[in-house]
Structure formats: structure tokens, C-alpha cells
N, C-alpha and C positions, 0 to 999 in steps of 0.2 A: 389950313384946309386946302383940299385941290379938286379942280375939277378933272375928270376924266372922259376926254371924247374916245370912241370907237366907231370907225365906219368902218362895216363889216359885209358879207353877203348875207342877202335878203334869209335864206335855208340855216342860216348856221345864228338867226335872231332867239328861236327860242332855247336853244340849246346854253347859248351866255348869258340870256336873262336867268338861267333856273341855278348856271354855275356861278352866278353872281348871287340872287337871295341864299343859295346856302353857303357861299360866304360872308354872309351879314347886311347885303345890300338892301335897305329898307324901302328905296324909291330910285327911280330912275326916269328919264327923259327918253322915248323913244322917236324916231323922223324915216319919217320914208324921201330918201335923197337921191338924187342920179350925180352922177360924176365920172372922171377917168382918171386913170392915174398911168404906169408907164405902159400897162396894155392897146392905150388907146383905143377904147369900145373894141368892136369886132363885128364881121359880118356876118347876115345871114340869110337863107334863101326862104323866099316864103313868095308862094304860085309858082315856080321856076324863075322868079326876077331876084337877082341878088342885089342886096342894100346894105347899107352899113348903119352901125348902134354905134353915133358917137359917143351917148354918154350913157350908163351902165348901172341897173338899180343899186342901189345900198341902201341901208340901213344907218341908222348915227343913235348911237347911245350915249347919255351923259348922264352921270349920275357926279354927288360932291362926297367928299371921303376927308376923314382926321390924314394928315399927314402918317400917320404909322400906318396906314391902312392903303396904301400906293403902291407898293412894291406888287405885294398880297393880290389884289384887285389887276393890275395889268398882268398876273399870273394865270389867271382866273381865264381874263379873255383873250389871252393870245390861246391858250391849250384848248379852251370853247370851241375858240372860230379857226383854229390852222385846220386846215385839209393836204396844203404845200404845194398847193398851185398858184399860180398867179393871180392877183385879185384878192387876197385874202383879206388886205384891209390894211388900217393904224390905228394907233392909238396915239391920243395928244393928251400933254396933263399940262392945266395950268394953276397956279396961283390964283385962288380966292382971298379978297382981301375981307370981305364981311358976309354973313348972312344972316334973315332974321324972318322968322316963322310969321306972318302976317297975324293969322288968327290969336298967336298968345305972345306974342313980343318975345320969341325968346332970342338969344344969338347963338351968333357960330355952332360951333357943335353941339349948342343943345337944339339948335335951327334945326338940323339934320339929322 
């Protein structure tokens, strides 16, 4: 099993939630995050006083997927979320080493 993080722009959230359930995605984790990456926030002018946006909204998606099902799914949210500007986001996949459904004890992929 793997996890899949995506931080993405806030505008392009629902767009990879919908191209994720009709790729099979039953559930997912969503987070309203601020952060930067090589843009460095940016500034902006608001009364005539210009300031700067150190850190930058995003979005974080995490959902858990069968190993055959990684390739498919990072497919899904790069074409979701590109626009081809900068900012557009990453994806991180990690190793799950267990999971288990609290309410009926099942594991791993029957967890998910």
C-alpha cells in the first residue's frame, strides 16, 4: 500500500477531488496548508502599501492506494492540477506499512 500526498492550488482542489473518485478514489484526507516552495510567496499591493505573502495557500490531499494503483492516481493529479505556472504543487508517495478499519477490524486493503 502507498500513501499519496498532493499540495496543490487552493482553485484546482475540486477539480482533483472529482478526477480522483472517477478514478476509484473512495476516500481522501483534505488540509488547508500555507507554505512556499521555489517562488517564494510574492507581493502584493493592498491601500497603495505593498507587502509581501511569505507563505502561500495550498491545499494537501492524502488519500492510501494498493500499490498498482500509484502510477494511475499520480496520473490523475498532475493533469487535475497543471495549469504550467509556477506553484502548481507535488506529489509525495510513501510506503504504508499497515492499516486497519477501526470500526470492523479489517486490514490493509480491505482497510481502504
Amino acid at each position: 500500500m502507498k500513501k499519496i500526498e498532493a499540495i496543490i492550488k487552493p482553485h484546482a482542489l475540486e477539480k482533483v477531488r472529482d478526477a480522483l473518485n472517477r478514478a476509484g478514489v473512495s476516500g481522501m484526507t483534505i488540509y488547508e496548508v500555507r507554505g512556499y516552495g521555489r517562488q517564494k510567496g510574492h507581493t502584493e499591493l493592498y491601500r497603495g502599501a505593498e507587502y509581501t505573502v511569505d507563505y502561500l495557500p495550498k491545499v494537501k490531499i492524502e488519500t492510501i492506494c494498493t500499490d498498482d494503483m500509484v502510477d494511475k492516481l499520480v496520473e490523475v493529479i498532475t493533469q487535475a492540477a497543471n495549469t504550467g505556472k509556477i506553484g502548481d504543487g507535488k506529489i509525495f508517495i510513501y510506503d504504508v506499512a499497515k492499516a486497519l478499519r477501526i470500526r470492523t477490524g479489517e486490514l490493509d486493503e480491505k482497510a481502504i
